[in-house]
C-alpha positions as CSV (number, residue, x, y, z in Angstrom):
1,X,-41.2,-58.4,28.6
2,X,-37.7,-57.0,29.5
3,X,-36.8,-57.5,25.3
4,X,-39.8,-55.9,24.6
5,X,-38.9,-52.9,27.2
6,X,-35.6,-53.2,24.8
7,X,-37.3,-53.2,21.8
8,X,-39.5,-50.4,22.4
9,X,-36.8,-47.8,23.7
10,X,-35.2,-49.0,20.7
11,X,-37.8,-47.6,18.4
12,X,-37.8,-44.5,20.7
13,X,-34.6,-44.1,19.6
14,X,-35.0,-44.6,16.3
15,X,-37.8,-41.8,16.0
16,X,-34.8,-39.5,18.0
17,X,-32.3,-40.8,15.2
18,X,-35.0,-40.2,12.1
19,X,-35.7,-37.0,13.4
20,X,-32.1,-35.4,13.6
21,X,-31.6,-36.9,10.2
22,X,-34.8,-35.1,9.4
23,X,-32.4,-31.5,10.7
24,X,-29.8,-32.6,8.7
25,X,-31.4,-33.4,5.9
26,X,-33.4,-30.1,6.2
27,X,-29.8,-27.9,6.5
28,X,-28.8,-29.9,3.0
29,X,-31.9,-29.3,1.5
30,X,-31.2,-27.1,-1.1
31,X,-27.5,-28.7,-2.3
32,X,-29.0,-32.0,-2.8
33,X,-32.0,-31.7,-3.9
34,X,-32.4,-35.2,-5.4
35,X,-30.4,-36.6,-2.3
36,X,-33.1,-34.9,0.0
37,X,-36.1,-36.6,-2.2
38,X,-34.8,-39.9,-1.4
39,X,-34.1,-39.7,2.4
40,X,-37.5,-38.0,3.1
41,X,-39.4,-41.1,0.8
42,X,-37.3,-43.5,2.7
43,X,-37.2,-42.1,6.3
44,X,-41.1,-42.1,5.7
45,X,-41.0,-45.4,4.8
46,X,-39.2,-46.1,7.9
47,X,-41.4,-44.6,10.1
48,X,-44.3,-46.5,9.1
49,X,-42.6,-49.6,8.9
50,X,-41.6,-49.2,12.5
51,X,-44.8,-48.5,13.4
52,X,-46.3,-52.0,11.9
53,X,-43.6,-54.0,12.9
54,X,-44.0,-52.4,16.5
55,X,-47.0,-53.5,16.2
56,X,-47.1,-56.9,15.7
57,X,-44.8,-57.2,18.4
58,X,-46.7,-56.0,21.0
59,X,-48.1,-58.8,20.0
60,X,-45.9,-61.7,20.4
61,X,-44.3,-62.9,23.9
62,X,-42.3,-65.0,22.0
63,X,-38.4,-64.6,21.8
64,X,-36.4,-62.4,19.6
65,X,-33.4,-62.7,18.0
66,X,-31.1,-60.5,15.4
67,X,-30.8,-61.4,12.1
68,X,-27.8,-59.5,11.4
69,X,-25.1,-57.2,13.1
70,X,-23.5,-54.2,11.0
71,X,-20.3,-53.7,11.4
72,X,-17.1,-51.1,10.5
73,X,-13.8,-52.8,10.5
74,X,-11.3,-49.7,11.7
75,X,-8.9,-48.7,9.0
76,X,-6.5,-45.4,8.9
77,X,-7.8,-42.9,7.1
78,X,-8.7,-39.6,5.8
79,X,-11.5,-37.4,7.6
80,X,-12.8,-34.1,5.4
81,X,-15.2,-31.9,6.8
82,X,-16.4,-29.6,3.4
83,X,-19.3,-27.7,2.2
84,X,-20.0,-29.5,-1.4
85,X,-21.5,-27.2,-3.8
86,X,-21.8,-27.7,-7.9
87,X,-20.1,-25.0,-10.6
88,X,-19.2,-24.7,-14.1
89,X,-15.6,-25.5,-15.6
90,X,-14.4,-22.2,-17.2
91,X,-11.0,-20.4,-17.8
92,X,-8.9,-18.3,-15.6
93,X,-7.6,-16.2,-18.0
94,X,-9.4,-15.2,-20.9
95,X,-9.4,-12.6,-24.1
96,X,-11.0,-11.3,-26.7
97,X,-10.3,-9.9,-30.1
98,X,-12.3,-6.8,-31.4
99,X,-11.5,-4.3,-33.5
100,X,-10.7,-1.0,-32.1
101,X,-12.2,2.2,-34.2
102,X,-10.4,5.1,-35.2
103,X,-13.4,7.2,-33.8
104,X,-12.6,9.8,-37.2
105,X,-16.0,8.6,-38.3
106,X,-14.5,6.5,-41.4
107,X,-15.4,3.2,-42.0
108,X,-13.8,0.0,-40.7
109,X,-11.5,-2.1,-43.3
110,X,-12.4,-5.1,-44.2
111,X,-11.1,-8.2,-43.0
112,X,-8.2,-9.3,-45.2
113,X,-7.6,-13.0,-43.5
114,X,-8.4,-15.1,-40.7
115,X,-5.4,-16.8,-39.5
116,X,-7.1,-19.2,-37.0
117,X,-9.6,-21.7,-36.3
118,X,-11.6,-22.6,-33.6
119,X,-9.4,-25.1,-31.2
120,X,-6.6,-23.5,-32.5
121,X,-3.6,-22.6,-29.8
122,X,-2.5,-19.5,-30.1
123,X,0.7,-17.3,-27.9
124,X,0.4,-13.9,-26.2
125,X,1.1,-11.5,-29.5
126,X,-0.2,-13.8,-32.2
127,X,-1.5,-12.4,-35.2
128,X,-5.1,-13.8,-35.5
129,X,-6.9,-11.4,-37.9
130,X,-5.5,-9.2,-40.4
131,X,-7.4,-6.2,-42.1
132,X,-7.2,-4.4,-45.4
133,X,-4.7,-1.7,-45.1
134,X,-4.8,-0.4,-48.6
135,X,-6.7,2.9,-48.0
136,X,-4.7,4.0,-44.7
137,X,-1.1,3.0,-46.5
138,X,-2.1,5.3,-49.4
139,X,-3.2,8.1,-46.8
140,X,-0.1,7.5,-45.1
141,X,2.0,8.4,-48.3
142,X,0.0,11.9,-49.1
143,X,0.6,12.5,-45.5
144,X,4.1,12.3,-45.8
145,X,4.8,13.8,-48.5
146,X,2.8,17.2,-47.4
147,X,5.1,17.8,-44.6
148,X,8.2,16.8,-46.7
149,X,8.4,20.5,-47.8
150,X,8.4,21.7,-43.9
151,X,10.9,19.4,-43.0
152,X,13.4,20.5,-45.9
153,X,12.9,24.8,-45.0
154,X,12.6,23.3,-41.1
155,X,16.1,21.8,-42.1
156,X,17.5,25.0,-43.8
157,X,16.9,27.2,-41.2
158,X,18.4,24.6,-38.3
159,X,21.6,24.2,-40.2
160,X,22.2,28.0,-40.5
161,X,21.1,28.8,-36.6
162,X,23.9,25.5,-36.0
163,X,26.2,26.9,-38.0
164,X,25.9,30.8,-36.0
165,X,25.9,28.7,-33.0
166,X,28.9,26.5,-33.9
167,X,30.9,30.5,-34.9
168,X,29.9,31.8,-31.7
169,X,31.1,29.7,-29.8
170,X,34.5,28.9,-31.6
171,X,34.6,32.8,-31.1
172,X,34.0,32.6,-27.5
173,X,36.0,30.1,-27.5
174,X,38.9,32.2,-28.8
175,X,38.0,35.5,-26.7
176,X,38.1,32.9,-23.4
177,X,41.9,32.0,-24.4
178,X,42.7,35.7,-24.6
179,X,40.9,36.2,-21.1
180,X,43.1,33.2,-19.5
181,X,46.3,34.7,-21.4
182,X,45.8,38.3,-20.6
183,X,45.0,37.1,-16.5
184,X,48.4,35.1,-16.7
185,X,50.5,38.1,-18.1
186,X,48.5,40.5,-16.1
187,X,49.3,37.6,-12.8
188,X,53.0,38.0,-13.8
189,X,53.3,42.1,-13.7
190,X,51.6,42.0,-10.4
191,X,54.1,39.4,-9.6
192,X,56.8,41.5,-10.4
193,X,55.7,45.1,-9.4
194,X,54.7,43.6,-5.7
195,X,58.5,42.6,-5.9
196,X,59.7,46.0,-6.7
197,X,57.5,47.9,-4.2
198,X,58.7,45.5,-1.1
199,X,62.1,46.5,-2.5
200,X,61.9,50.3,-2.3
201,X,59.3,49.8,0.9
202,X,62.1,51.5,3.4
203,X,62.8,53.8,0.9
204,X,59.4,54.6,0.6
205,X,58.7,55.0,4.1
206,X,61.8,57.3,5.2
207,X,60.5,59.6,2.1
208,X,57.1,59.0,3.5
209,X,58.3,60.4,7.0
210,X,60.1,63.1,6.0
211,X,57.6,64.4,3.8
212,X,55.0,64.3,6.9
213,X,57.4,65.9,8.8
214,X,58.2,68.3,6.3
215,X,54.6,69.4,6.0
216,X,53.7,69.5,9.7
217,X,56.9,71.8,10.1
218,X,55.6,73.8,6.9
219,X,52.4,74.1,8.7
220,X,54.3,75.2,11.7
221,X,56.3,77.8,10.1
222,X,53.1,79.0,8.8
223,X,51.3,79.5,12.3
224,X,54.6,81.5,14.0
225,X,55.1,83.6,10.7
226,X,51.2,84.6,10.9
227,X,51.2,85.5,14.5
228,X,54.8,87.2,13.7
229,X,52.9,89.9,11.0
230,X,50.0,90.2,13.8
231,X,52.8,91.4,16.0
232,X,54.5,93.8,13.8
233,X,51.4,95.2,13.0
234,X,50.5,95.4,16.9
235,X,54.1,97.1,17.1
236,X,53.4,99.6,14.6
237,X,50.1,100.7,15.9
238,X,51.5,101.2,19.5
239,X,54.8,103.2,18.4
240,X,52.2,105.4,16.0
241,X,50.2,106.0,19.5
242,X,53.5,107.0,21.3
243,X,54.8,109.5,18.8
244,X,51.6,110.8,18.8
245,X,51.4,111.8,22.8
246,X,54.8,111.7,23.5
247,X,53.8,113.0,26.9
248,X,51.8,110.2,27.2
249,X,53.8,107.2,29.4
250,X,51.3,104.9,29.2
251,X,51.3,104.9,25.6
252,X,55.0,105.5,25.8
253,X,55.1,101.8,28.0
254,X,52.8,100.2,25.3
255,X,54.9,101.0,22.6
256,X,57.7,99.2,24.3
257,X,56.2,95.8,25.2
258,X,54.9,95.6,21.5
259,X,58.4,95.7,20.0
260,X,59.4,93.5,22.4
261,X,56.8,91.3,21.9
262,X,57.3,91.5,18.0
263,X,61.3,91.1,18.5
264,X,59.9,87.7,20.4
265,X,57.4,87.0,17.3
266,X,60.1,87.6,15.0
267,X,62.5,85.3,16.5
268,X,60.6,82.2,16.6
269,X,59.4,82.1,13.2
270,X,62.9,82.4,12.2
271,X,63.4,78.9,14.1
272,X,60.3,77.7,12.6
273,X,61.5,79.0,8.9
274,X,64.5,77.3,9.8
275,X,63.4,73.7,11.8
276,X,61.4,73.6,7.7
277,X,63.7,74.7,5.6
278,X,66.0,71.5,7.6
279,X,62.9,69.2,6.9
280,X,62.6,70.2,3.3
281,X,66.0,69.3,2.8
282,X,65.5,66.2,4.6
283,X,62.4,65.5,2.3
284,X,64.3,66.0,-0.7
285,X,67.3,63.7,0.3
286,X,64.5,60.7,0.9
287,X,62.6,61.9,-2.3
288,X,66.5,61.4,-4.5
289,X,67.0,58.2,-2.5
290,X,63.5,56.6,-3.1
291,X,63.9,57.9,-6.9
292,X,67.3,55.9,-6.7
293,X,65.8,53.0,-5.6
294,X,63.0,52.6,-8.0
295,X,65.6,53.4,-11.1
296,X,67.2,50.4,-9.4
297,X,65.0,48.0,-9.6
298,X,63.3,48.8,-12.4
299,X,60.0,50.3,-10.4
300,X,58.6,51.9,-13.2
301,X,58.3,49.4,-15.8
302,X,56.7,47.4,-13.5
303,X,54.2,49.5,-12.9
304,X,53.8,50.5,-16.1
305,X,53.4,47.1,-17.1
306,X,50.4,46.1,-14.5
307,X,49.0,49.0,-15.9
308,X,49.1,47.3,-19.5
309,X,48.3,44.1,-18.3
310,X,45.0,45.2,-16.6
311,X,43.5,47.2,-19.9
312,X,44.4,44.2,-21.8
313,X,42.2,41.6,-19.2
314,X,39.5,44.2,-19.0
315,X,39.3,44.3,-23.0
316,X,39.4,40.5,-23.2
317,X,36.9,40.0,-20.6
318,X,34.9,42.7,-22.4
319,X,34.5,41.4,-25.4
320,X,34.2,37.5,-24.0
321,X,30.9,38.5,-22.2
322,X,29.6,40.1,-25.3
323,X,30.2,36.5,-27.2
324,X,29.2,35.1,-24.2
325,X,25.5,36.8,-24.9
326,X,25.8,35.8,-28.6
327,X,26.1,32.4,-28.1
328,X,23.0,32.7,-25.7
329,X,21.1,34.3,-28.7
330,X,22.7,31.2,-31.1
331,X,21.6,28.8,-28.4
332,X,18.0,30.0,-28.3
333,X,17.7,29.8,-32.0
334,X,18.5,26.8,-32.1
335,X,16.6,24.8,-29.8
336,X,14.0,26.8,-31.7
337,X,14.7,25.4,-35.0
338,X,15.3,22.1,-33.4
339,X,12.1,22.0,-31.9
340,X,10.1,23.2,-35.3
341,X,12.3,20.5,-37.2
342,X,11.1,18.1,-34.7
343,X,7.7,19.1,-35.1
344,X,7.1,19.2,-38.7
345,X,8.4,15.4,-39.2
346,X,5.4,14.1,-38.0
347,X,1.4,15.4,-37.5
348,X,-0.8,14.3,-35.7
349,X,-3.0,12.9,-39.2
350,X,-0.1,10.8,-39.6
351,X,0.5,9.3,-36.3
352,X,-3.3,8.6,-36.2
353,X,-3.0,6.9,-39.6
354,X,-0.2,4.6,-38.3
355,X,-1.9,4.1,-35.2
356,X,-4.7,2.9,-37.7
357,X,-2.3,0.5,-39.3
358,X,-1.2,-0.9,-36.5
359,X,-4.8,-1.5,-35.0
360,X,-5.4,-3.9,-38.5
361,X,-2.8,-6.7,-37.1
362,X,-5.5,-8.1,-34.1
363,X,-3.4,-9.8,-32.1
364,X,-4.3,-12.5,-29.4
365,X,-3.8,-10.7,-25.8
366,X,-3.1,-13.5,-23.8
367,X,-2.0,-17.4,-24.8
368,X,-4.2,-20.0,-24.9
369,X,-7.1,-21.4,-26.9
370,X,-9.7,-20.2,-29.6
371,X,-12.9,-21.3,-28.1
372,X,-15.0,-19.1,-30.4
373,X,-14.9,-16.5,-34.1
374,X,-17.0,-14.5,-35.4
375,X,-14.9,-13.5,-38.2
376,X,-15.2,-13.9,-42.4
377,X,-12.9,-12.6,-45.2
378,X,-14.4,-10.0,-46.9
379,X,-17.0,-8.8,-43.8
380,X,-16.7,-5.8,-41.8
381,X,-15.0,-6.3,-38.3
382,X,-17.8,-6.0,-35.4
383,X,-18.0,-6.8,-31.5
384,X,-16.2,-9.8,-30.5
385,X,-14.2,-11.3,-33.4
386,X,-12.7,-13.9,-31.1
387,X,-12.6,-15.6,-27.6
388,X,-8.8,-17.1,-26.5
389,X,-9.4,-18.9,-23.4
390,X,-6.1,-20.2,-21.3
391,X,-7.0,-24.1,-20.9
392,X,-4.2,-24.8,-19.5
393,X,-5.4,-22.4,-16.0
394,X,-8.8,-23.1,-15.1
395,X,-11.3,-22.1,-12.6
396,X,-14.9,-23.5,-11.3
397,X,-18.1,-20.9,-11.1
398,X,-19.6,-22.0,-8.1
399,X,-22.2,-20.6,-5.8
400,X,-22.0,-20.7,-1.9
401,X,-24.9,-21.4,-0.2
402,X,-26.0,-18.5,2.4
403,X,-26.2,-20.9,5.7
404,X,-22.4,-22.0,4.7
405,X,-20.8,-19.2,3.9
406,X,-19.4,-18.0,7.4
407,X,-17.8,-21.8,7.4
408,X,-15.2,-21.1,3.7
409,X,-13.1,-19.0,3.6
410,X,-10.5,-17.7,0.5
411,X,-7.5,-19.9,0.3
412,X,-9.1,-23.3,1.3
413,X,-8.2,-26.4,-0.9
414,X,-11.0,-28.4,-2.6
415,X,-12.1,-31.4,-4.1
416,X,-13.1,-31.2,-8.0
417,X,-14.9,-34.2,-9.3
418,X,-16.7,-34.8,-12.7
419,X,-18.5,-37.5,-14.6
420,X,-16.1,-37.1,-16.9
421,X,-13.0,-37.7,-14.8
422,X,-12.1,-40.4,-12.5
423,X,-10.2,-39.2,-9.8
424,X,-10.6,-36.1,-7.5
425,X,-8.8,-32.7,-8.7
426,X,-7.2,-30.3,-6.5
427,X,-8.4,-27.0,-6.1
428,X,-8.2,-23.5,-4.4
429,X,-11.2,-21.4,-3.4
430,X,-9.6,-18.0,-4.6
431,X,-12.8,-15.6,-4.7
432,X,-16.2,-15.0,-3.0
433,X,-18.7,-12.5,-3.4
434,X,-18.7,-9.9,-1.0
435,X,-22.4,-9.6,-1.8
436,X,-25.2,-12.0,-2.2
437,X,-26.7,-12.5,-5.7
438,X,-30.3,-12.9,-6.3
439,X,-31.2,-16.1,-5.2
440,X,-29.7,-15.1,-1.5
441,X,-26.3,-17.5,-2.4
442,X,-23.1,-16.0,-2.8
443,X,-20.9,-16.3,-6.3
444,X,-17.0,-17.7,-5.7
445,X,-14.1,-19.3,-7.6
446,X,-12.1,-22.6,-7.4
447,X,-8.9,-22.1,-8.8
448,X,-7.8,-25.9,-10.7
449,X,-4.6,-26.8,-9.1
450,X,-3.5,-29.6,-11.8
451,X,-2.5,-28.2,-15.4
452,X,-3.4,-31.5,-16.7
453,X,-6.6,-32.2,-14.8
454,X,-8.8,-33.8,-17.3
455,X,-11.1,-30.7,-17.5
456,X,-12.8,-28.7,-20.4
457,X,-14.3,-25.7,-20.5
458,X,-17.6,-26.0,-19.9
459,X,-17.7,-29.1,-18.1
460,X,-20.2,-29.4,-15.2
461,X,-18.2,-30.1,-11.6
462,X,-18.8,-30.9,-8.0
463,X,-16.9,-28.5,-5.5
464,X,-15.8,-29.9,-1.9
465,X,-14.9,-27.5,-0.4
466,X,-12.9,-29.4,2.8
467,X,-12.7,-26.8,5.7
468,X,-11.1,-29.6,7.7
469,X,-9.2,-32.7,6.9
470,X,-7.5,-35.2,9.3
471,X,-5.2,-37.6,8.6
472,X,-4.5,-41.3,9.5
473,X,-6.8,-41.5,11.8
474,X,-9.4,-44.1,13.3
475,X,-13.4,-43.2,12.2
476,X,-16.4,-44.6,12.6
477,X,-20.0,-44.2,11.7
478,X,-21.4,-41.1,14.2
479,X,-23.8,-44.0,15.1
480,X,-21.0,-46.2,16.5
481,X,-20.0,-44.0,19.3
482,X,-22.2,-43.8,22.3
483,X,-22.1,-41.7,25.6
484,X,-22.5,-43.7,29.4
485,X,-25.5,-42.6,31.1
486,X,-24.6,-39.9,33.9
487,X,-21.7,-39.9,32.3
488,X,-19.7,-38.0,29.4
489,X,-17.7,-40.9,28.6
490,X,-17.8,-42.3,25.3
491,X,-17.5,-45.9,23.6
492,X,-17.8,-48.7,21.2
493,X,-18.5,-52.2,20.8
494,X,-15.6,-53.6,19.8
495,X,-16.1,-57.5,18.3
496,X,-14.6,-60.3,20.6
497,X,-16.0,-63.6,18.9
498,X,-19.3,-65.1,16.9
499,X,-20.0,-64.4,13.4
500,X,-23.4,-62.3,12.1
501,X,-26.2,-62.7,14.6
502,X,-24.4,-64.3,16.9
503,X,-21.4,-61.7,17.4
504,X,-20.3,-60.9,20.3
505,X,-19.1,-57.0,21.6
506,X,-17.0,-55.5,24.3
507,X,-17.0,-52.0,25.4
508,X,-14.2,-49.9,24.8
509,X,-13.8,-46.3,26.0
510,X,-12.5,-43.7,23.3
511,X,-12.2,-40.4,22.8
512,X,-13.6,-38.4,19.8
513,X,-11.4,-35.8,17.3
514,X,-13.1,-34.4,14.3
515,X,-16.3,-35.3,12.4
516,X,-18.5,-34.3,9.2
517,X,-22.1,-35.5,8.7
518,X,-21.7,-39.0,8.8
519,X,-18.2,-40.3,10.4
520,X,-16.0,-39.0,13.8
521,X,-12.4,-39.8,14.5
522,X,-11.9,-41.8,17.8
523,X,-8.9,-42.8,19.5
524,X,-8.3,-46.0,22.2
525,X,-5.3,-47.1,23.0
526,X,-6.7,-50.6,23.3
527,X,-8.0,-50.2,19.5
528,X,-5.8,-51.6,16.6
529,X,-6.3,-51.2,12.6
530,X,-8.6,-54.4,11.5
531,X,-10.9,-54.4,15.1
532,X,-14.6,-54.5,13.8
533,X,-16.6,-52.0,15.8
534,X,-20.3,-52.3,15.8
535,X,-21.6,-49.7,13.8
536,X,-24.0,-48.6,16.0
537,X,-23.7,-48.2,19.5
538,X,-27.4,-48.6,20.4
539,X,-28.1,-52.5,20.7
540,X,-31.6,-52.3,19.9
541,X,-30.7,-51.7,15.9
542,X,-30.9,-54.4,13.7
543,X,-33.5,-56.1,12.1
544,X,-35.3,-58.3,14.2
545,X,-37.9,-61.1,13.8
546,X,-40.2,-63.6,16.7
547,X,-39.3,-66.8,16.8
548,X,-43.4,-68.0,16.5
549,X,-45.1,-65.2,14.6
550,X,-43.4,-63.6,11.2
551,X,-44.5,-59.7,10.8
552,X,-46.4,-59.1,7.2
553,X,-45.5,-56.8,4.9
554,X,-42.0,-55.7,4.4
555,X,-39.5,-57.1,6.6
556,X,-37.5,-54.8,9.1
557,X,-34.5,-57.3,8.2
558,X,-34.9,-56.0,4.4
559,X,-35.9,-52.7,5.3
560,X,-33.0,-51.7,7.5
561,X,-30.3,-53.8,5.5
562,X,-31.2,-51.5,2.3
563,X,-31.2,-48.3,4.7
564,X,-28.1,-48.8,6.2
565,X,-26.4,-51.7,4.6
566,X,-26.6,-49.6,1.4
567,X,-29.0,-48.8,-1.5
568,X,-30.8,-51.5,-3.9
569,X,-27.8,-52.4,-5.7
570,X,-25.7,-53.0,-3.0
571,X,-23.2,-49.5,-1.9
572,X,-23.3,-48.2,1.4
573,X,-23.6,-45.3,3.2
574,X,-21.2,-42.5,2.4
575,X,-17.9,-43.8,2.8
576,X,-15.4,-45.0,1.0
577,X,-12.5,-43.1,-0.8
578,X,-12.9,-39.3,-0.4
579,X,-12.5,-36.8,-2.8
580,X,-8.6,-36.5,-1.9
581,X,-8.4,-39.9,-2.9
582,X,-6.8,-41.3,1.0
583,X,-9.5,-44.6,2.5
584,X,-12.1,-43.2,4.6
585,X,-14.0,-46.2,6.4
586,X,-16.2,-47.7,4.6
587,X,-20.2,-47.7,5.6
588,X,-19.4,-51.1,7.6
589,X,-20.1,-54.7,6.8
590,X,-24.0,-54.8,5.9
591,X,-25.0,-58.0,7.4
592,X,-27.8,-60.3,5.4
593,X,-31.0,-58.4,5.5
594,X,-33.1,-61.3,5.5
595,X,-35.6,-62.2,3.5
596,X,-38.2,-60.1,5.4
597,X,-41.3,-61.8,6.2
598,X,-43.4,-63.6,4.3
599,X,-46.5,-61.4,3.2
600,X,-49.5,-63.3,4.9
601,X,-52.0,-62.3,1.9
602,X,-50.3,-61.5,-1.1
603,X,-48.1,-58.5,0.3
604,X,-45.1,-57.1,-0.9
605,X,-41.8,-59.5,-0.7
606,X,-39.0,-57.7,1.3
607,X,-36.4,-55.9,-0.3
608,X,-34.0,-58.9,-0.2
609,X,-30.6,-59.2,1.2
610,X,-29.3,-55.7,2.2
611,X,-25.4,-56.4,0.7
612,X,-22.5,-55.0,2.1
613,X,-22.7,-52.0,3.6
C-alpha cells in the first residue's frame, strides 16, 4: 500500500506539473502557435492516460517496478534566457531612384539608357539611368547667348569705372606722397625755428621786461601828469578868487595852498616823466638787443619758413582729402558694375536649365544592390525607377510581443536562425516601437552582426532575443532540482551505481543561478562534468508497470518515454546546442519506454521505445 501512497502523490504531482506547463504554455501561446497545438493535444493525452493507468492500479496489490530512469549527464555549458519572436530579412540601408521634376510644368525627358540590371552592384554616385538631354542642352544655348550682350556692355562699363578707380587712386596716391613730404619739410622748419626762439629766449624776455616796465611806468606818468593839470587848474581858480577879494584872507590862504599844492603836482610828474622816459630807453636797448639776436641766428627765416611749410601741408592735405572722396565715388561704382557684371552672367532660366541637366544623370544614393527597376528606354520616367538595397548591412522586421516587451531592451544581442542557414547569426536589437501597432505587439529591428551571414533579403528568420546568457556553467532540467520539505534547500539525485531501472541515486545539495523555461544552472561542489543526475527530482516519475496485471491501452512506459524522452522520431526536449552555438545539456538520457502494455482486446499498441531523450 505504501507504493501505492507513492504512486498516487505521484500522479498528484503530475496534475501540479501538467498544470504549470498548462501557464507556460498559455504565456507562449501566441509565439508558438503550432508548438502550443502539440503540448495541449499531448498534455490531454496525458491526463487521461494517467487517469486509466491510475486506475487499474488501484487495482493491483501486486509489486511495482520502473521500467526506465531518465537521466542528464552534467556538461559545461551555455544558459540563454531570450524572448524568441519571428521577422523578415530586409536591408539596413536602402535607396531609391526617381526622377525629380522641374516643377516649370514641362514634360519629363525620356529615358535615354538603363545602365543596370536587376542584381546588379552598384556604388554611392553611380550613374544608373540616363535621360534625354537634347531639348534642355539646346535651351541652355539660347539662354546663353541672350545674356551674352549684357555681359559684354556689363563688361564695358566695369573696365571704365576700374580704370577711374585705378586713376584715383594712383592720384591719391601721389597727393599722400606730397602730404608725407610737405609734414617732413614742414617737421624740419619747426625744428629749426624752436631752435632759434630758445636761442633769443633771454633776449626775448629782458625786452619782454622792460617793455612791461616801460608801459606800467607810461601808465604811471600818465596818472601824476593828469592829477598835475587837475592841480593847475585848482591853482588857477583859487588865485582868480584872491585877486578878486583881495581883502578877503581866506580866499587869500586858499590861493596859497593850491600853488603849493600844484608846485607838489608838478614835481612828481616830472619824476614820473622822467622814471619813463629811463624805461623807454631801457625798452629800446632790449628791443636793439633782441633784434641783434634774431639777425644772429637767423630768426626770421625760420619763421618765415614754418610759415611756408604749414601752407604747403595744408594745400597737400587739402587736395588729398578731395581724392580721398573720389576714390570713394570710384569705389562705389565699381562694386556696382561688379555686381551687375556678376549678375548678368547667369539667370535664373539658366541655372534652372542646368539644374535640369544635371537631374537627367539618376544616380544611385547609397551602395549596394538593385533589388528592383521599373525603367525602359524610350518611356517616360515615373515613381520609383529603382530600389538599391545595401546586402552587405542587414536588419530583421520583427514584432515584440506585448507581455515581453518590459523584458528587451535596445542594445541586446540575439540569435538569427533560418531554414536556410545552418548555424546561429549574431544580432543587435537596435529599434522598438515606442507605440503599439494594431495587433497590440510592438514593431522593432535586429541589426545582422556578420557581413557574410548567409542571409537574403526577404528571407523569413527566427529572433532570440537572449536577455541573459551564462556561461560554463552546470544545468539541468527545471525538473531535476527539488526543494527539502520544511526546508529551502535544494537538490539532485546524483547516479552512484546500476544501470536503467535498476539505478541507483544519492542526494546532493546545490544551489541554483539562472534559468529560462526549461533548464536552471546549479552548482555543488561535490558535482563534477560527466555525473548523471536524475532528471527529475520527484521519484514517482517514470513509467511504471505491476508485476501480475499489464494496464490496456497505451502504456505509461511508451507514453512518458515519447513525452519526455523526446518526440516520435527520437529528439528530446529542448536542449541541445543554443542559438549561440556553446553545448547546453541535452534533454537527458531517455531510458527504453517499453513496449507499453499489451492492448487486452484489440487496443492501440504503445508508442514504442521513447529513444534518447
Amino acid at each position: 500500500m505504501k507504493v501505492l501512497n507513492r504512486i498516487g502523490e505521484g500522479f498528484g504531482r503530475i496534475g501540479s506539473g501538467i498544470k504549470k506547463i498548462g501557464c507556460a504554455i498559455g504565456r507562449r501561446a501566441k509565439k508558438h502557435k503550432v508548438l502550443t497545438l502539440v503540448l495541449v493535444l499531448v498534455l490531454g493525452a496525458g491526463a487521461f492516460l494517467s487517469y486509466r493507468s491510475w486506475s487499474a492500479v488501484r487495482a493491483v496489490s501486486g509489486k511495482m517496478a520502473y521500467n526506465f530512469v531518465r537521466t542528464t549527464t552534467l556538461t559545461k555549458g551555455s544558459l540563454s534566457d531570450s524572448v524568441s519572436t519571428t521577422g523578415t530579412v530586409g536591408s539596413a540601408n536602402t535607396s531609391t531612384v526617381s526622377y525629380a521634376s522641374s516643377g516649370n510644368g514641362s514634360a519629363a525627358p525620356k529615358i535615354k539608357t538603363v545602365q543596370v540590371a536587376v542584381g546588379d552592384t552598384v556604388a554611392a554616385g553611380d550613374v544608373v539611368i540616363t535621360l534625354d538631354t537634347a531639348d534642355i542642352e539646346e535651351s541652355i544655348a539660347k539662354e546663353k547667348e541672350n545674356i551674352a550682350d549684357e555681359v559684354a556692355s556689363a563688361q564695358d562699363k566695369y573696365d571704365t569705372a576700374l580704370a577711374a578707380y585705378n586713376k584715383a587712386v594712383a592720384t591719391a596716391e601721389n597727393y599722400e606722397s606730397s602730404v608725407a613730404t610737405a609734414a617732413a619739410s614742414l617737421a624740419t622748419a619747426q625744428t629749426n625755428y624752436n631752435n632759434a626762439v630758445s636761442s633769443v629766449a633771454s633776449f626775448q624776455t629782458t625786452y619782454n621786461n622792460a617793455a612791461a616796465a616801460q608801459e606800467a611806468a607810461g601808465n604811471a606818468y600818465n596818472a601824476k601828469l593828469a592829477a598835475y593839470n587837475e592841480a593847475v587848474s585848482a591853482n588857477n581858480a583859487a588865485q582868480a578868487a584872491a585877486a578878486a577879494d583881495p581883502a578877503n584872507q581866506e580866499l587869500s590862504a586858499a590861493a596859497s595852498a593850491a600853488n603849493a599844492t600844484m608846485g607838489a603836482a608838478d614835481a612828481e610828474q616830472q619824476n614820473a616823466k622822467a622814471a619813463y622816459e629811463n624805461l623807454v630807453q631801457a625798452t629800446a636797448a632790449a628791443q636793439t638787443a633782441l633784434n641783434n639776436a634774431k639777425s644772429a641766428c637767423n630768426y626770421q627765416n625760420y619763421e618765415q619758413a614754418v610759415n611756408t611749410a604749414q601752407n604747403s601741408y595744408a594745400q597737400a592735405r587739402s587736395a588729398l582729402d578731395q581724392y580721398e572722396k573720389t576714390v570713394e565715388t570710384c569705389t562705389s561704382t565699381l562694386k556696382q558694375t561688379k555686381e551687375t557684371l556678376t549678375k548678368v552672367s547667369s539667370s535664373d532660366a539658366l541655372e534652372s536649365l542646368q539644374e535640369q541637366l544635371a537631374a537627367c544623370s539618376l544616380k544611385a544614393e547609397t551602395a549596394g544592390k538593385v533589388t528592383a527597376l521599373n525603367a525602359s528606354v524610350g518611356s517616360t520616367p515615373n515613381g520609383t525607377l529603382a530600389t538599391i538595397q545595401d546586402t552587405g548591412a542587414l536588419k530583421i522586421t520583427i514584432t515584440i510581443e506585448e507581455a515581453d516587451i518590459h523584458e528587451v531592451a535596445v542594445g541586446m544581442s540575439c540569435y538569427i536562425t533560418t531554414d536556410a542557414t545552418a548555424n546561429a547569426i549574431s544580432g543587435t536589437l537596435t529599434q522598438i516601437d515606442p507605440v503599439a501597432n494594431q495587433n497590440g505587439s510592438f514593431g522593432a529591428e535586429v541589426t545582422v552582426n556578420d557581413a557574410d551571414s548567409g542571409l537574403l533579403i526577404g528571407m523569413n528568420a527566427t529572433v532570440e532575443i537572449v536577455k541573459s546568457e551564462t556561461e560554463d556553467c552546470f544545468m539541468v532540467p527545471i525538473d531535476a532540482v527539488g526543494t527539502e520539505e520544511g526546508s529551502s534547500d535544494k537538490f539532485v539525485y546524483r547516479k552512484t551505481g546500476g544501470s536503467g531501472a535498476d539505478s541507483t541515486f544519492e542526494k546532493v545539495t546545490v544551489t541554483t543561478g539562472a534559468s529560462n523555461d526549461y533548464y536552471i544552472e546549479i552548482n555543488a561542489a561535490e558535482l563534477t562534468e560527466g555525473d548523471i543526475v536524475r532528471s527529475s527530482a520527484d521519484l514517482t516519475q517514470g513509467v511504471e508497470e505491476t508485476a501480475e496485471e499489464q494496464t490496456g491501452g497505451l502504456g505509461l512506459g511508451s507514453l512518458f518515454g515519447g513525452l519526455f524522452g523526446g518526440q516520435s522520431s527520437g529528439q528530446g526536449v529542448p536542449g541541445g546546442t543554443p542559438p549561440s552555438g556553446n553545448g547546453t545539456m541535452s534533454g537527458g538520457n531517455r531510458g527504453n519506454g517499453g513496449n507499453g502494455g499489451t492492448p487486452p482486446s484489440g487496443g492501440m499498441p504503445s508508442g514504442g521505445p521513447g529513444g534518447q531523450g
